[in-house]
C-alpha positions in Angstrom: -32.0 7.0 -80.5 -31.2 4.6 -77.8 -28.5 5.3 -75.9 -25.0 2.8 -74.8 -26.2 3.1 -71.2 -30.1 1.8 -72.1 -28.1 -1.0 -74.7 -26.1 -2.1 -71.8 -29.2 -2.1 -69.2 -31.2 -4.2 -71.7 -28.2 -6.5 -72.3 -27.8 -6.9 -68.8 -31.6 -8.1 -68.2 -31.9 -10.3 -71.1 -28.2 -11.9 -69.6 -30.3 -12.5 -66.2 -32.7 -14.4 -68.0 -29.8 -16.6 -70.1 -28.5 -17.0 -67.2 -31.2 -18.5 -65.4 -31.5 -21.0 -68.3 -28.0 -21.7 -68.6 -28.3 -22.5 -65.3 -31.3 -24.9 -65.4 -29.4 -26.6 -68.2 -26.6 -27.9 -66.6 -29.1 -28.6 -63.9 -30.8 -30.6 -66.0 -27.8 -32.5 -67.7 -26.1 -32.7 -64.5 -29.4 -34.6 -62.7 -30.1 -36.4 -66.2 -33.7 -35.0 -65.8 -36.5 -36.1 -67.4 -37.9 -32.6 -68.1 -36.8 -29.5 -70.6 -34.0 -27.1 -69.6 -36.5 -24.1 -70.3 -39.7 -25.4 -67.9 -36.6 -25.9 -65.2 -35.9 -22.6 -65.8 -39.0 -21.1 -65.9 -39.3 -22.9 -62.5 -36.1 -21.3 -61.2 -37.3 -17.8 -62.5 -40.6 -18.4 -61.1 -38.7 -19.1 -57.5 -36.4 -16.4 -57.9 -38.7 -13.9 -58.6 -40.7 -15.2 -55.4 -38.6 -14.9 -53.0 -37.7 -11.6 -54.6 -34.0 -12.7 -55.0 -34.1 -11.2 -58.4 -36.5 -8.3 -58.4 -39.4 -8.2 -61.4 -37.5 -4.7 -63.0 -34.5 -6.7 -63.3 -35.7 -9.0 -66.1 -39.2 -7.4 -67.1 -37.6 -5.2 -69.7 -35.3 -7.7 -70.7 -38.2 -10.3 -71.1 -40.2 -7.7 -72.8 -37.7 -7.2 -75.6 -37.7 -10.6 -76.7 -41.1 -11.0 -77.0 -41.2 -8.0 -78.7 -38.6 -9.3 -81.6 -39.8 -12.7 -81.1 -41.3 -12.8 -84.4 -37.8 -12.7 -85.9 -36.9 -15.9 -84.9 -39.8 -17.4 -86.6 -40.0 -15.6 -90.1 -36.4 -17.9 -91.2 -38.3 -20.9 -90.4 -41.6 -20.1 -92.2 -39.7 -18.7 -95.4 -38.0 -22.1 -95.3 -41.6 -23.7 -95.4 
């Protein structure tokens, strides 16, 4: 049983990560850049992380969790198929 206080934790890592892209979007739009919001981001992330601004246990669980579920966002897709 996972508790509100893990639920919360793992919210808060995935936000650091949505952030980061959110971020790198209006980068993006606001530059009018020739390259994808999400390899800006992963840029950023990479930099952050780097200079150990945002520390890896911040957004490793976070990061961890969606890969974990990231099947679900491809089974609608496929069924569509």
């Amino acid at each position: 049983m996972i508790t509100f206080q893990q639920m919360f934790r793992n919210i808060q890592r995935i936000a650091w990560i949505m952030m980061v892209w959110a971020g790198a979007y209006i980068v993006q739009q606001g530059l009018n850049l020739p390259i994808a919001s999400g390899v800006l981001g992963f840029f950023i992330m990479l930099t952050l992380l780097h200079v150990q601004y945002l520390p890896l246990a911040q957004v490793e669980q976070g990061a961890d969790l969606l890969l974990a579920e990231l099947l679900l966002f491809f089974i609608p897709p496929v069924v569509g198929i």
